[in-house]
gemmi code that builds the backbone of each chain (N, CA, C; Angstrom):
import gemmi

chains = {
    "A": [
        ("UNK", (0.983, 6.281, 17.072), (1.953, 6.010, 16.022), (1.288, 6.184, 14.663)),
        ("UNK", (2.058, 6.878, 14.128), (1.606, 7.036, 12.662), (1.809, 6.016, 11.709)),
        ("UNK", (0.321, 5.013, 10.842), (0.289, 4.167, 10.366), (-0.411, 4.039, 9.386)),
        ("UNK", (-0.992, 2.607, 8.252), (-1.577, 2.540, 7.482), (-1.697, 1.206, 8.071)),
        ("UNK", (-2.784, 0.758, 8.321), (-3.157, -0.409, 8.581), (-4.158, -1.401, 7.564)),
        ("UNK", (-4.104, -2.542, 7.883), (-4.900, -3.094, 7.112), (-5.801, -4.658, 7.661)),
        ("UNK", (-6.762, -5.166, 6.955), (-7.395, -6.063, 7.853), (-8.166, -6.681, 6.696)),
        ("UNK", (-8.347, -7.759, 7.006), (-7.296, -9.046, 7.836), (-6.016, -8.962, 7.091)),
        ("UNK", (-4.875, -9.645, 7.304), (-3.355, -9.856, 7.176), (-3.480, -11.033, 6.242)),
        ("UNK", (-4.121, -11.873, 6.581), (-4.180, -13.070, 5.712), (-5.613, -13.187, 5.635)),
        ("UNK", (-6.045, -14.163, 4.374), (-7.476, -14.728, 4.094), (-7.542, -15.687, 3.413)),
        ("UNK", (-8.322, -16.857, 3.781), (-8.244, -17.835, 2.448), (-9.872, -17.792, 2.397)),
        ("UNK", (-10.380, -17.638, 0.930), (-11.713, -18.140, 0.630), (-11.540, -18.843, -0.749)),
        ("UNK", (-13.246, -18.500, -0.960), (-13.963, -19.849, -2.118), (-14.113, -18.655, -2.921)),
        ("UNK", (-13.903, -19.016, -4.513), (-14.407, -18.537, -5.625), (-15.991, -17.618, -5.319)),
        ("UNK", (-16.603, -16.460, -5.867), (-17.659, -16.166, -5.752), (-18.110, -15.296, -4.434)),
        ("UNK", (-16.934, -15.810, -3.148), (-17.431, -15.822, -1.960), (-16.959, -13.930, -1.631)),
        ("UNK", (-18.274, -13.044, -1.866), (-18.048, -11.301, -1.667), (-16.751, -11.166, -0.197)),
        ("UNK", (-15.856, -10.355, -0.492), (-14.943, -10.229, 0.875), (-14.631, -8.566, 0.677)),
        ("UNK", (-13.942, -8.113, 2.278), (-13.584, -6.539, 2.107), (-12.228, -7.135, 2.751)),
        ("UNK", (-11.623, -6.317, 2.087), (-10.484, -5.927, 3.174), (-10.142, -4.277, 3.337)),
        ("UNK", (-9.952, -4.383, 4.698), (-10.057, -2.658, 5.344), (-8.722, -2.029, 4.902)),
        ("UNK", (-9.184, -0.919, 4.577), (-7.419, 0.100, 5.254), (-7.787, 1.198, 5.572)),
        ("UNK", (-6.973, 1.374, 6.561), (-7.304, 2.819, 7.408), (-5.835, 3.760, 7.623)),
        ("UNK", (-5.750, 4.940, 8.060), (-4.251, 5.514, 7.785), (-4.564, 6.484, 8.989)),
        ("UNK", (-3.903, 6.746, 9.985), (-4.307, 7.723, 11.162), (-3.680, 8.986, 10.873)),
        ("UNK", (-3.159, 9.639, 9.728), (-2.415, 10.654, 9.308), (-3.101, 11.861, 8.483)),
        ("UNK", (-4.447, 11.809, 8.526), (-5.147, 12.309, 7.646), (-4.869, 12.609, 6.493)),
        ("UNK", (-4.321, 11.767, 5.670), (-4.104, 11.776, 4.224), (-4.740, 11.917, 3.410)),
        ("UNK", (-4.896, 12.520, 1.928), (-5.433, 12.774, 1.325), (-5.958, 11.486, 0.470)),
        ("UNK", (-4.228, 11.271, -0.343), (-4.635, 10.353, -1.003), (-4.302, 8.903, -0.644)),
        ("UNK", (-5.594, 7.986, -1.267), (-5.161, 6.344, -0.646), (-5.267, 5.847, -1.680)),
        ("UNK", (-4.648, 4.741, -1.937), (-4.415, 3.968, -3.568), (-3.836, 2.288, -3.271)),
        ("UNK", (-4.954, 1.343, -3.911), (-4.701, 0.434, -3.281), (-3.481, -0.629, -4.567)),
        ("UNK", (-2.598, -1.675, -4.017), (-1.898, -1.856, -5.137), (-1.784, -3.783, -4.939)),
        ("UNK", (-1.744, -4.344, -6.032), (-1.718, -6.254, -5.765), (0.178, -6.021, -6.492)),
        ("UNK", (0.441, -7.229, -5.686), (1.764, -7.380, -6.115), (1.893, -8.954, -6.251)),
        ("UNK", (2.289, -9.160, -7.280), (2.331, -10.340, -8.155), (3.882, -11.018, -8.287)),
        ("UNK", (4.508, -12.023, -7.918), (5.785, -12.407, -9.015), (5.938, -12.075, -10.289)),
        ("UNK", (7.101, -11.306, -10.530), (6.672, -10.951, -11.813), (6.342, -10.232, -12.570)),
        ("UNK", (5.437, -9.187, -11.526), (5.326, -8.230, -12.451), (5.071, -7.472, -11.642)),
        ("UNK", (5.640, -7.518, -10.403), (5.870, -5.840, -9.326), (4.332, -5.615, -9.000)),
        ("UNK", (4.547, -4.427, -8.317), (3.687, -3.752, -7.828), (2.812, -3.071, -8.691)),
        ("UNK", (1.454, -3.590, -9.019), (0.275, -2.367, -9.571), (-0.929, -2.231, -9.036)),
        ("UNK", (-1.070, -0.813, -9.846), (-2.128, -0.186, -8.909), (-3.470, -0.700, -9.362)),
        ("UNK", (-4.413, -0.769, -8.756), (-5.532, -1.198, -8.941), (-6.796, 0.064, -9.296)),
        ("UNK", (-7.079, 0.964, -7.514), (-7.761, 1.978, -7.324), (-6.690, 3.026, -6.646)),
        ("UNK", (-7.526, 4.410, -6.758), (-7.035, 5.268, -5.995), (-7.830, 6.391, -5.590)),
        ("UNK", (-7.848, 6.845, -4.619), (-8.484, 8.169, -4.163), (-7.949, 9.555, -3.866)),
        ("UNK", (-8.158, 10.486, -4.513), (-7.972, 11.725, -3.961), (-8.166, 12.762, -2.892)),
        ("UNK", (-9.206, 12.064, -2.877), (-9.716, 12.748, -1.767), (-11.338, 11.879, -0.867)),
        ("UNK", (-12.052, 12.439, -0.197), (-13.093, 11.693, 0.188), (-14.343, 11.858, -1.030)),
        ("UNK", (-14.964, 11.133, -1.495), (-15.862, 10.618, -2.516), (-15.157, 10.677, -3.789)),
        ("UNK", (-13.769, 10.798, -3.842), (-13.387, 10.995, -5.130), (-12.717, 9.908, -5.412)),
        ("UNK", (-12.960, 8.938, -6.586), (-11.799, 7.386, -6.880), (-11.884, 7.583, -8.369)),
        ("UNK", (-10.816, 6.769, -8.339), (-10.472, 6.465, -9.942), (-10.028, 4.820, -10.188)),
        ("UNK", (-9.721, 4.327, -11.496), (-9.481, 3.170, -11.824), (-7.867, 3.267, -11.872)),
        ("UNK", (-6.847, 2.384, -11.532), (-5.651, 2.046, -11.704), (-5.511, 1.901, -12.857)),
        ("UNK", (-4.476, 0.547, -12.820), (-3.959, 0.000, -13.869), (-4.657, -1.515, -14.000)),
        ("UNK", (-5.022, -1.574, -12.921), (-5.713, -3.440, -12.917), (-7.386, -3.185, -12.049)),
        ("UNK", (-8.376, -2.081, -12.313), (-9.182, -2.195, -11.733), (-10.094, -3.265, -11.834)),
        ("UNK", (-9.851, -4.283, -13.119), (-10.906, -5.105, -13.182), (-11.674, -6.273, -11.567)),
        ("UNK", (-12.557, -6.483, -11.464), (-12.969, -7.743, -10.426), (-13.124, -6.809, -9.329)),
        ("UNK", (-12.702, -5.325, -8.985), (-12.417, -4.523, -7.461), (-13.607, -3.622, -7.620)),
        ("UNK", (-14.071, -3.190, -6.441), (-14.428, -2.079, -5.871), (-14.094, -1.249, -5.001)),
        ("UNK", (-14.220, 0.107, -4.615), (-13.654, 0.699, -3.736), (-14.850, 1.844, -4.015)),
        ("UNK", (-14.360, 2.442, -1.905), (-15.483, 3.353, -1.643), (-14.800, 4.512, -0.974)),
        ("UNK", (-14.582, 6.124, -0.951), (-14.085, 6.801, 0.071), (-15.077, 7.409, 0.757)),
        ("UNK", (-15.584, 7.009, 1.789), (-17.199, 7.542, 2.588), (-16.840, 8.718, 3.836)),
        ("UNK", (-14.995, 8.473, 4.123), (-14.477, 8.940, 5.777), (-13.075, 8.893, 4.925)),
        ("UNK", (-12.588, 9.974, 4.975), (-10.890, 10.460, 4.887), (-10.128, 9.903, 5.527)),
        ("UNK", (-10.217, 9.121, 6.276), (-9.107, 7.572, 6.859), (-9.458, 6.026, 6.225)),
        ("UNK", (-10.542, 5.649, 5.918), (-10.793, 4.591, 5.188), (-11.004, 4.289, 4.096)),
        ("UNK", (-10.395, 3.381, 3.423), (-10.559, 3.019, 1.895), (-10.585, 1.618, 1.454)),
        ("UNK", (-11.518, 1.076, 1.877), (-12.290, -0.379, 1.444), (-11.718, -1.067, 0.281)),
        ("UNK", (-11.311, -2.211, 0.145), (-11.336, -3.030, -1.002), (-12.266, -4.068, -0.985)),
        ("UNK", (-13.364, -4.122, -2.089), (-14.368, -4.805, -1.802), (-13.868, -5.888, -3.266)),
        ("UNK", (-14.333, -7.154, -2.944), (-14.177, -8.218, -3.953), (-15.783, -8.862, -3.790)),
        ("UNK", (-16.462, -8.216, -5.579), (-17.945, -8.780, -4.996), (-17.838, -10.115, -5.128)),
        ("UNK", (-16.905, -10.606, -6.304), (-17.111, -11.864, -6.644), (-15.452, -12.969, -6.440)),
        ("UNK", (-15.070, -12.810, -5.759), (-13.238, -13.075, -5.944), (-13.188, -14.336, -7.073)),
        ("UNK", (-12.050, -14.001, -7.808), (-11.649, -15.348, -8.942), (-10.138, -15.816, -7.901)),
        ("UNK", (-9.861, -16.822, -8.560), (-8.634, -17.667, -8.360), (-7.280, -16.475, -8.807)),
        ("UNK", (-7.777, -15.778, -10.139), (-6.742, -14.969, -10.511), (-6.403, -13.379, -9.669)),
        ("UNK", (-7.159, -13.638, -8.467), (-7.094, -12.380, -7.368), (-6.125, -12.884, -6.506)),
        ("UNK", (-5.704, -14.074, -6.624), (-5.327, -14.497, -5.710), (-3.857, -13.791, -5.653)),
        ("UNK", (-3.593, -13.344, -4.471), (-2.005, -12.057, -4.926), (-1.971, -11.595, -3.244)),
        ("UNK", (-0.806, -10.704, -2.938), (-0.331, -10.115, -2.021), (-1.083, -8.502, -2.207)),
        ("UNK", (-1.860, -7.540, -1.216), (-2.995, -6.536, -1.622), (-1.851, -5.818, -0.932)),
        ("UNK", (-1.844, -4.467, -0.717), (-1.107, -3.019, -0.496), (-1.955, -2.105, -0.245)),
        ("UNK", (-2.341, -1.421, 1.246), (-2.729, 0.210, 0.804), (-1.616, 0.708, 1.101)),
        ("UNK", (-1.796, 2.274, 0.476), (-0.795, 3.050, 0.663), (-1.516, 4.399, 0.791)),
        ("UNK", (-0.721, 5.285, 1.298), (-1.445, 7.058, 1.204), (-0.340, 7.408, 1.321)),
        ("UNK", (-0.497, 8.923, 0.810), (0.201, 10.022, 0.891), (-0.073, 11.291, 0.849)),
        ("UNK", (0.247, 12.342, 1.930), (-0.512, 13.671, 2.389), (-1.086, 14.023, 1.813)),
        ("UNK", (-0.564, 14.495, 0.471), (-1.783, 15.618, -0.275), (-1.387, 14.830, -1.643)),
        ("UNK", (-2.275, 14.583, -2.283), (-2.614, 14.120, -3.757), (-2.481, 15.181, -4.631)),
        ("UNK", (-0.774, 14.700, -5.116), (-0.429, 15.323, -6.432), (0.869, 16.369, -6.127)),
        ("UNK", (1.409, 15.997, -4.812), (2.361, 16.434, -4.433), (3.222, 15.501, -4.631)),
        ("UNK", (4.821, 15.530, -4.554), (5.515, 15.340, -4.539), (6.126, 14.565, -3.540)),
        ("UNK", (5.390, 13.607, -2.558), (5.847, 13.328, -0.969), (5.606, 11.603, -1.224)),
        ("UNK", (6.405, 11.432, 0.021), (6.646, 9.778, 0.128), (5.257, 9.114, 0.397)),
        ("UNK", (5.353, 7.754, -0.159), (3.993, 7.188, 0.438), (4.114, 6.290, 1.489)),
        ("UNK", (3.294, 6.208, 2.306), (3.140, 5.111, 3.129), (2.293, 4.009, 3.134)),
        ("UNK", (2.984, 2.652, 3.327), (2.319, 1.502, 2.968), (1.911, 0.889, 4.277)),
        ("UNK", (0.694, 0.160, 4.109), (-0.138, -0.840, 5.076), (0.963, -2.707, 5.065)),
        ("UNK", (0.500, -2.814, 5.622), (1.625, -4.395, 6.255), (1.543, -5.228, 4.946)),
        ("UNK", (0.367, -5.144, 4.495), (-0.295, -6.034, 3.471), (-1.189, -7.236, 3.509)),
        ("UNK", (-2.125, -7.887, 2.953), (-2.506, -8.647, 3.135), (-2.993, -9.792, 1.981)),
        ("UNK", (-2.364, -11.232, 2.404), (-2.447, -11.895, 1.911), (-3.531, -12.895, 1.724)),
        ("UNK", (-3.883, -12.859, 0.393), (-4.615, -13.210, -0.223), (-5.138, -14.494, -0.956)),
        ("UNK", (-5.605, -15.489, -0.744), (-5.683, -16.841, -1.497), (-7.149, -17.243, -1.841)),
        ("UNK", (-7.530, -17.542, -3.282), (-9.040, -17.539, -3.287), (-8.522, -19.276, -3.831)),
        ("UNK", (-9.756, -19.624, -3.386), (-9.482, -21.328, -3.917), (-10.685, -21.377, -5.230)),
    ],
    "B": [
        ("UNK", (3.185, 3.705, -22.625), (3.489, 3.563, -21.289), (5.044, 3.299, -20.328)),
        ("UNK", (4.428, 3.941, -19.434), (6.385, 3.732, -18.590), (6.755, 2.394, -18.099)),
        ("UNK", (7.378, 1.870, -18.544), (7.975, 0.416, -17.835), (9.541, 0.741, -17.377)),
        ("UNK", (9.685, 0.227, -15.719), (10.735, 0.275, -14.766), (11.490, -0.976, -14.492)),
        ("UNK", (12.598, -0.926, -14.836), (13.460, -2.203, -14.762), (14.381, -2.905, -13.575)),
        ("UNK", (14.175, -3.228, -13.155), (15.109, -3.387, -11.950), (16.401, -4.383, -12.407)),
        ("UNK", (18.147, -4.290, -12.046), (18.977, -5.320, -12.548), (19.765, -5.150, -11.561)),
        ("UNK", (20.299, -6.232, -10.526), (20.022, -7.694, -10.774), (18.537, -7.909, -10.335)),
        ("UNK", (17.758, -9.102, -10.852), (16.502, -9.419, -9.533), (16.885, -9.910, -8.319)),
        ("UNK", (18.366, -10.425, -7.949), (18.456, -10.999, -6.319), (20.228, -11.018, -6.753)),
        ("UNK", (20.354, -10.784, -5.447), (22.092, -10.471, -5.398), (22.804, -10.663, -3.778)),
        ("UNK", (23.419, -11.792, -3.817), (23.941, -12.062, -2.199), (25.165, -11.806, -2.507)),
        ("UNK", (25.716, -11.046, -1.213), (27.062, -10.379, -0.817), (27.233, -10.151, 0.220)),
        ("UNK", (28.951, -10.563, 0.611), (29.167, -10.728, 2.362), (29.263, -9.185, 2.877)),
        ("UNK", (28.655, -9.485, 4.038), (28.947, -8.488, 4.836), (30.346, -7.426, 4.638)),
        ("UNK", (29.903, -6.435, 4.761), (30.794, -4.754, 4.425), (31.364, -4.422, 3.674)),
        ("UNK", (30.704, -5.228, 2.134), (30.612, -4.795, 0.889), (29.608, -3.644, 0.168)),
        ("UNK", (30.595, -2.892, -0.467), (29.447, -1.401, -1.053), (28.861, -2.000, -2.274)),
        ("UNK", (27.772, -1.803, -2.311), (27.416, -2.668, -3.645), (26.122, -1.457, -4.358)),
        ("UNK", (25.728, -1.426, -5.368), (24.754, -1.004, -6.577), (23.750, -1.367, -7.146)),
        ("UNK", (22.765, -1.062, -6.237), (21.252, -1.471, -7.206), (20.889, -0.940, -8.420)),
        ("UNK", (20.546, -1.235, -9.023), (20.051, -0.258, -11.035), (18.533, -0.145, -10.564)),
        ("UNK", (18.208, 0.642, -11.707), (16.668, 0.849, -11.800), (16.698, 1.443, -13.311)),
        ("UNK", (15.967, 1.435, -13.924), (16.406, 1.947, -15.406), (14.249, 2.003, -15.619)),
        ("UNK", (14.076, 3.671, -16.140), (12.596, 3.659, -17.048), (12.559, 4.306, -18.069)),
        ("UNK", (11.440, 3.935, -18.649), (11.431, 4.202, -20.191), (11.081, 5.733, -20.728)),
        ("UNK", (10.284, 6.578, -20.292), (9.749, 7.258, -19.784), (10.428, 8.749, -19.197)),
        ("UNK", (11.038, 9.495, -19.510), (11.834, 9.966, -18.959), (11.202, 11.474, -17.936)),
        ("UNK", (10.045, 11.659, -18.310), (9.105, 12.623, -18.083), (8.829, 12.177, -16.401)),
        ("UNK", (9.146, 12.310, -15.500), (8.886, 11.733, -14.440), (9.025, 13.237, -13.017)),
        ("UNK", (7.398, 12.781, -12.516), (7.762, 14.115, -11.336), (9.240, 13.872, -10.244)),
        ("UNK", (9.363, 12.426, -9.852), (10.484, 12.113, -8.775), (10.537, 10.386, -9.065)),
        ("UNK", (11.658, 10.018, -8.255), (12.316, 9.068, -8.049), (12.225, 8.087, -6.586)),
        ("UNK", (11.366, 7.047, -6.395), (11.513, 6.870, -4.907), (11.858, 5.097, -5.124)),
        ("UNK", (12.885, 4.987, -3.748), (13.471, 3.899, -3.424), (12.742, 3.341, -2.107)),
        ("UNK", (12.454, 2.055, -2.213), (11.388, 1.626, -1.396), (12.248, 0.233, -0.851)),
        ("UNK", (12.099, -0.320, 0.323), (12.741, -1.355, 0.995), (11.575, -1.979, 1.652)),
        ("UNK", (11.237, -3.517, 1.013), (10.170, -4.389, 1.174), (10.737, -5.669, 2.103)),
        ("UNK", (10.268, -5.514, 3.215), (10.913, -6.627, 4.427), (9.605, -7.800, 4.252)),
        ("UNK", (9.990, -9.682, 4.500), (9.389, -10.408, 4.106), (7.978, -10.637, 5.223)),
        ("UNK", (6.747, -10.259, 4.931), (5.594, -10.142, 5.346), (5.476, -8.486, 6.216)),
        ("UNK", (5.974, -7.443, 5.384), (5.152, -6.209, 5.816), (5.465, -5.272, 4.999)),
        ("UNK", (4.908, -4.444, 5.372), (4.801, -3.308, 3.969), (5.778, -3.025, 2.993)),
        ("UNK", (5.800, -1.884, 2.495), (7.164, -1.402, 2.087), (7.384, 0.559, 2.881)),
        ("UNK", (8.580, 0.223, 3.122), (9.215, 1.790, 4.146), (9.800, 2.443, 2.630)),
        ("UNK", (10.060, 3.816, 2.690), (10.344, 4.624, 2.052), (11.955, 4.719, 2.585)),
        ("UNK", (12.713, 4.930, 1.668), (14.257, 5.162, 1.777), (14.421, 6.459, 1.402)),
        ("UNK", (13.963, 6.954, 0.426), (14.427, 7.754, -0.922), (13.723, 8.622, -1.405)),
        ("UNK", (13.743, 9.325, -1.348), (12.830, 10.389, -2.494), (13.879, 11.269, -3.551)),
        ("UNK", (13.871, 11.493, -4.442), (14.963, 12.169, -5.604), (13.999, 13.012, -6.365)),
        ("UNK", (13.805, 13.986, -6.827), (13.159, 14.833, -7.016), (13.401, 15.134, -8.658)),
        ("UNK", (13.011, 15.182, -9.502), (13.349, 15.612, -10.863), (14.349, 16.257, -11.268)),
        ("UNK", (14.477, 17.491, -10.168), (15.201, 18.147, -10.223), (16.597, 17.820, -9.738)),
        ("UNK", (16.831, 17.072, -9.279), (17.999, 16.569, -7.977), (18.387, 15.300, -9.058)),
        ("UNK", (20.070, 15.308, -8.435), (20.891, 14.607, -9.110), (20.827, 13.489, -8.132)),
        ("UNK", (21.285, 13.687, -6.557), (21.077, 12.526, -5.505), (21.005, 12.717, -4.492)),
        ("UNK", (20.707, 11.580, -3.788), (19.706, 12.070, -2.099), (20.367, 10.978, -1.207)),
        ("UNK", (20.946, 11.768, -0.086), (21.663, 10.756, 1.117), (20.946, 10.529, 2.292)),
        ("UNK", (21.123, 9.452, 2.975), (20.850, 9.294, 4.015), (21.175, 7.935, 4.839)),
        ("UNK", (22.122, 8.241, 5.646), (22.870, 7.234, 6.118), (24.019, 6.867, 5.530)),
        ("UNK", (24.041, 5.425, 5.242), (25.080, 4.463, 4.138), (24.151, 4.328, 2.725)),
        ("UNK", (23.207, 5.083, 2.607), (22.705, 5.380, 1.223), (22.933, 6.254, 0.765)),
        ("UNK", (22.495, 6.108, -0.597), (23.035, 7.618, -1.540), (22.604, 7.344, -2.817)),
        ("UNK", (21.086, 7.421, -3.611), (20.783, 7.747, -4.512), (20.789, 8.211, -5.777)),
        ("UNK", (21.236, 8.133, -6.937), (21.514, 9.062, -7.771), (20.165, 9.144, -8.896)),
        ("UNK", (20.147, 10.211, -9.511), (19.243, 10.149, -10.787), (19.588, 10.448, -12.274)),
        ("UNK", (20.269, 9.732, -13.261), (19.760, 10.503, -14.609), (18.575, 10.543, -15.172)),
        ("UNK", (18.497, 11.669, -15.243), (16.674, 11.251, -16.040), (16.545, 11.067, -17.704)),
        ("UNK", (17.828, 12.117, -18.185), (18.110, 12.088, -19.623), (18.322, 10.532, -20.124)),
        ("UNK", (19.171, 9.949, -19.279), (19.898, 8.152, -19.499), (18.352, 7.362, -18.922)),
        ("UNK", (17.487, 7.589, -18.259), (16.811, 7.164, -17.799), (17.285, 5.867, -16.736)),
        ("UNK", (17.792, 6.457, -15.803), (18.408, 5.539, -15.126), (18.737, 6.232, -13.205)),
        ("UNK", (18.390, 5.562, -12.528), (18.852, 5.844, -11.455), (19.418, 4.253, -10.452)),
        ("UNK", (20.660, 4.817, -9.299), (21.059, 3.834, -8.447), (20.940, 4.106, -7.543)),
        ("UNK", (20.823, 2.900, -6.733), (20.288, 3.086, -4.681), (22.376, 2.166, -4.537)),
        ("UNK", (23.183, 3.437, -4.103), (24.341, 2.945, -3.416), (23.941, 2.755, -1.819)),
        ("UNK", (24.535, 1.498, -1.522), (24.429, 0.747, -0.191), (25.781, 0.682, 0.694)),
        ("UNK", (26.494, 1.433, 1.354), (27.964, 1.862, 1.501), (27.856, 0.394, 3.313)),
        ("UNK", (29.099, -0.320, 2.866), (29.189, -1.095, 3.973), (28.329, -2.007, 4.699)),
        ("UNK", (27.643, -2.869, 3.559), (26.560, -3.376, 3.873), (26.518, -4.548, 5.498)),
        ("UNK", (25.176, -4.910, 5.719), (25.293, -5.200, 7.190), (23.995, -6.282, 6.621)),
        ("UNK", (23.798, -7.602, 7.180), (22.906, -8.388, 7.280), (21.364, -7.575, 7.262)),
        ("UNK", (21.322, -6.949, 8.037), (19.897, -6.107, 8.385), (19.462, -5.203, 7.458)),
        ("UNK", (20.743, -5.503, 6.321), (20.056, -4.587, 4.740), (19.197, -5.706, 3.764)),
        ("UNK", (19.270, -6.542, 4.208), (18.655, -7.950, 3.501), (17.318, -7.663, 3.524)),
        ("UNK", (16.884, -7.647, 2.270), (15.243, -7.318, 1.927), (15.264, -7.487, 0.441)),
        ("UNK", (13.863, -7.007, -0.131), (14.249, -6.199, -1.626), (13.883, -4.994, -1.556)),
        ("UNK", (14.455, -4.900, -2.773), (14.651, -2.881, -2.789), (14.086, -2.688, -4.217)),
        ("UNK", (13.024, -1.810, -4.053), (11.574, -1.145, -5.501), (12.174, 0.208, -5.655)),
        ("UNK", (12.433, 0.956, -6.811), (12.352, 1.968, -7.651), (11.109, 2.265, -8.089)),
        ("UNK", (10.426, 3.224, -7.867), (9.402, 3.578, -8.494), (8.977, 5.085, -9.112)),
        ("UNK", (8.604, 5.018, -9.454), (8.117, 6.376, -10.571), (6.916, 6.899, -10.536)),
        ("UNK", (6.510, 8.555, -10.454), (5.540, 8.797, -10.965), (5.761, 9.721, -11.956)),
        ("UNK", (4.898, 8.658, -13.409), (5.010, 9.621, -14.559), (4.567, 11.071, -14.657)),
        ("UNK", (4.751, 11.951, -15.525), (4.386, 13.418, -15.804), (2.571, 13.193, -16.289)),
        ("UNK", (2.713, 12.146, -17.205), (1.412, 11.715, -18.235), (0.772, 10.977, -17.299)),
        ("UNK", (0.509, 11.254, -15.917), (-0.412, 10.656, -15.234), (-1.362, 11.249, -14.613)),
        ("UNK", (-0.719, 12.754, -14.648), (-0.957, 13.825, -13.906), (-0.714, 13.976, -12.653)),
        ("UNK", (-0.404, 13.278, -12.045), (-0.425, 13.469, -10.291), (0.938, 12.823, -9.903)),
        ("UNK", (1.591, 13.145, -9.091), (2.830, 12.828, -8.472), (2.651, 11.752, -7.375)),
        ("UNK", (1.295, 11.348, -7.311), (1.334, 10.380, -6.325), (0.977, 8.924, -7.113)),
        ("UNK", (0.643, 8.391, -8.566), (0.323, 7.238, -9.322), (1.554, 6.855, -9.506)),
        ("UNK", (2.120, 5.833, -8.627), (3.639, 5.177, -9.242), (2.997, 4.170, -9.600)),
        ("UNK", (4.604, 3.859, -10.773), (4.901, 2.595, -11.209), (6.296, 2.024, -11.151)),
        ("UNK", (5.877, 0.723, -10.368), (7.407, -0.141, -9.688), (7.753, -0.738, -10.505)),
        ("UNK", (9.077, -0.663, -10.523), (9.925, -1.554, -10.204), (9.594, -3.445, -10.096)),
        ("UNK", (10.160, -4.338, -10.329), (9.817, -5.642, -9.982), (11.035, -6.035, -8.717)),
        ("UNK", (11.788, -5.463, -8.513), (12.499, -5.014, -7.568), (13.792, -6.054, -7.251)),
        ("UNK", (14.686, -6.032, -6.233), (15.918, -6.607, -6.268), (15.955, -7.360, -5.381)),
        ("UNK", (15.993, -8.335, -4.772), (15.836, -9.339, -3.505), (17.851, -9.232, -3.228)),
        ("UNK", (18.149, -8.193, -2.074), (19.187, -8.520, -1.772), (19.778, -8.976, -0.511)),
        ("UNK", (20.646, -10.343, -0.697), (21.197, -11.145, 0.740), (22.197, -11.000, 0.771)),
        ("UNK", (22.409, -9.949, 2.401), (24.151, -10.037, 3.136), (24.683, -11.040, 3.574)),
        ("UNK", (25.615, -11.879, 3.690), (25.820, -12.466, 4.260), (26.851, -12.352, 5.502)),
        ("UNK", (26.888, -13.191, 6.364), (27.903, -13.148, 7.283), (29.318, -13.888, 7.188)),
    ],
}
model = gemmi.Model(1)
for chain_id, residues in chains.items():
    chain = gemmi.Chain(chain_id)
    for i, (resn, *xyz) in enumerate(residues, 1):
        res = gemmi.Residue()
        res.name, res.seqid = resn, gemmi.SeqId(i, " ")
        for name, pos in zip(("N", "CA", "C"), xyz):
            atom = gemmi.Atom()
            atom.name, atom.element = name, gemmi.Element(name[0])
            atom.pos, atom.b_iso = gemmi.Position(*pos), 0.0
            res.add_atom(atom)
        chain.add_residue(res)
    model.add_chain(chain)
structure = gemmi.Structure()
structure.add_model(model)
structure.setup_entities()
């Protein structure tokens, strides 16, 4: 089945405490772009990738990292998580970067830093 | 920058009523138009795609429209059914972003059918 997955679904940690959360897409997609969704103020993007070793900054890259090492995976790394990360996370991809085509989203995963 | 409006934010209506989502952006420069349906704890599915070029896009008891000049597009919902209950995202990718794949949503519409 063709998907975007993601891992873990839920998380609760501590301030400071480094975390990843995975996403993987079995569709060989080009591009992956990860997005936090907030009350309030919708869906934004954080990172995104074009392709494999290629990323860029969103609209909210501050506190994130991201890595493209393998053309199905695209890491969200939190070296240091704040309280203000605390949000609902999104991957998404779509075939070829810079086309015109639908994206597909991961389940999501929820997020709580204490 | 492009900011996307969504009106109403939440809207309950009984069952096998046709009803009208808005989406309104600022921005009018836009590669396409996509309508997104967010169910409570999983992703969001794609409904919609509307193309710059394209006035509106069907499928099913949906039916899409776009002005881009008015900056405005609607997700029509023909005969609604309980199992349309979700919210529903408009999103955009600007021209000034370069790439057709950087959207920006919508805060989106939380809508309940009722029985």
């Amino acid at each position: 089945e063709a998907q975007v997955t993601q891992n873990p679904r839920y998380l609760i940690t501590v301030t400071g405490k480094k975390l990843t959360v995975t996403c993987s897409q079995n569709m060989n997609h080009e591009y992956m772009s990860w997005y936090r969704q907030d009350p309030g103020l919708g869906l934004r993007q954080i990172y995104y990738s074009m392709n494999v070793e290629v990323t860029d900054k969103g609209d909210v890259p501050e506190g994130y990292k991201v890595s493209r090492k393998e053309k199905r995976n695209f890491p969200l790394i939190l070296e240091s998580p704040s309280p203000n990360q605390t949000s609902l996370y999104f991957c998404a991809s779509t075939p070829l970067a810079g086309r015109q085509e639908t994206q597909y989203f991961g389940p999501g995963t929820r997020l709580l830093v204490l | 920058k492009q900011e996307v409006t969504q009106i109403p934010a939440a809207l309950s209506v009984p069952e096998g009523e046709n009803l009208v989502l808005n989406c309104s952006f600022t921005d009018s420069a836009i590669y396409n138009l996509q309508w997104f349906r967010q169910d409570p704890g999983k992703g969001l599915t794609s409904l919609l795609l509307i193309q710059s070029s394209q006035r509106e896009q069907t499928s099913g008891r949906l039916n899409a429209s776009l002005d881009k000049s008015s900056g405005r597009s609607t997700l029509y919902i023909a005969a609604s059914q309980p199992g349309d209950s979700a919210t529903y995202l408009c999103a955009v990718p600007p021209i000034n972003t370069g790439t057709a794949s950087k959207l920006t949503f919508g805060t989106g519409t939380r809508l309940q059918v009722t029985l």
